[in-house]
C-alpha positions in Angstrom: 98.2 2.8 23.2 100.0 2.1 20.2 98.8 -1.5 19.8 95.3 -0.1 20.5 95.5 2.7 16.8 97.6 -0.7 15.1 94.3 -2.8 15.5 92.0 0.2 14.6 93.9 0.5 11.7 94.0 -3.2 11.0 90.4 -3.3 11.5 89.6 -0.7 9.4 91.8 -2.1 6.6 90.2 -5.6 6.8 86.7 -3.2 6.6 87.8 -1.5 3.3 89.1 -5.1 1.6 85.6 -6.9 3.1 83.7 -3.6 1.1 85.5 -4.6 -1.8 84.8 -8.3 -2.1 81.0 -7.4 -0.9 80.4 -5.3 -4.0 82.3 -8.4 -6.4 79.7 -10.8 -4.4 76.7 -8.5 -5.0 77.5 -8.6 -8.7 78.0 -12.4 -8.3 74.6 -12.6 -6.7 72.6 -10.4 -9.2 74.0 -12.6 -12.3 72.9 -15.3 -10.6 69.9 -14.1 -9.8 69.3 -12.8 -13.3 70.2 -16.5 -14.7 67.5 -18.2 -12.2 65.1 -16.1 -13.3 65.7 -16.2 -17.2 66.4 -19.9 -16.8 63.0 -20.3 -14.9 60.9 -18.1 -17.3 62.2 -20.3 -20.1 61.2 -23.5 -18.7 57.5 -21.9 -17.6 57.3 -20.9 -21.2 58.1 -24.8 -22.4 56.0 -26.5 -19.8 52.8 -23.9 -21.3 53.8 -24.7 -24.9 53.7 -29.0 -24.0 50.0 -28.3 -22.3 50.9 -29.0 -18.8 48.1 -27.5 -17.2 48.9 -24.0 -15.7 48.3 -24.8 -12.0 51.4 -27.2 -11.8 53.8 -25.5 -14.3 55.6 -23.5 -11.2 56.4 -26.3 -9.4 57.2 -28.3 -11.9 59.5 -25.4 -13.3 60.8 -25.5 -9.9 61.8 -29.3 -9.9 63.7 -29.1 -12.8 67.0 -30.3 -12.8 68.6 -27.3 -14.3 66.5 -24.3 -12.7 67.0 -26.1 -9.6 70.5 -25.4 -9.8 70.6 -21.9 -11.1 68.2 -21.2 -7.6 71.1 -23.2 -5.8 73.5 -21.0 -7.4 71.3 -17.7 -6.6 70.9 -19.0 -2.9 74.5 -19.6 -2.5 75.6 -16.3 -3.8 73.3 -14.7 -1.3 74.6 -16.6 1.9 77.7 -15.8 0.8 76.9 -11.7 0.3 74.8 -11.8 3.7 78.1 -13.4 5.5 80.0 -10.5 3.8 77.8 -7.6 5.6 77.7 -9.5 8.9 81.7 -9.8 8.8 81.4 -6.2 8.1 78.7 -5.4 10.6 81.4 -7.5 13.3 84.5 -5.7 12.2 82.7 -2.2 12.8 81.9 -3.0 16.2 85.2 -3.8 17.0 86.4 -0.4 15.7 83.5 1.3 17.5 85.3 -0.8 20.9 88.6 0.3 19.9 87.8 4.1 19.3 86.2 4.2 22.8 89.0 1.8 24.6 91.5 4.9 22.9 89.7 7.4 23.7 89.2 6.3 27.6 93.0 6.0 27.6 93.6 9.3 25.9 91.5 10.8 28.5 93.5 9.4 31.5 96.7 10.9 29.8 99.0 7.1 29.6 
């Protein structure tokens, strides 16, 4: 039984420490998101100001070098903060399994 509370409360730590580095990665992934998009309006505002016709300035925003990798940056931060929920999402099933596996064996009195 005691092995069984040790991993809840392992679990439950790794939880709290995942919870933390979710909200530094959600801060992560709005600066990045908030550096695509200022990076991207900039470049819009350039390509009007040459004459490119309007109808191709997004893509052609888009395919810049430079905005291109802000979005990579903005894309990976996001993979990285969905990964954090799911690990959280796994970690809280298992403490839902342990809580019932303890309280099964509480029940039978071990």
């Amino acid at each position: 039984m005691s092995d069984l509370i040790n991993d809840l409360q392992y679990k439950l730590q790794l939880i709290n420490r995942a919870i933390d580095t979710l909200a530094h990665n959600g801060k992560r992934l709005a600066k990045a998101e908030q550096e695509y998009r200022i990076g991207l309006a900039k470049k819009i505002l350039e390509l009007r100001e040459s004459g490119i016709p309007v109808t191709i300035i997004s893509d052609l925003a888009r395919g810049d070098r430079q905005i291109a990798e802000l979005k990579f940056q903005r894309d990976t931060s996001e993979a990285i903060y969905n990964a954090n929920q799911e690990a959280i999402n796994g970690w809280k099933l298992e403490v839902r399994m342990l809580e019932s596996q303890i309280s099964r064996e509480w029940g039978r009195g071990d």
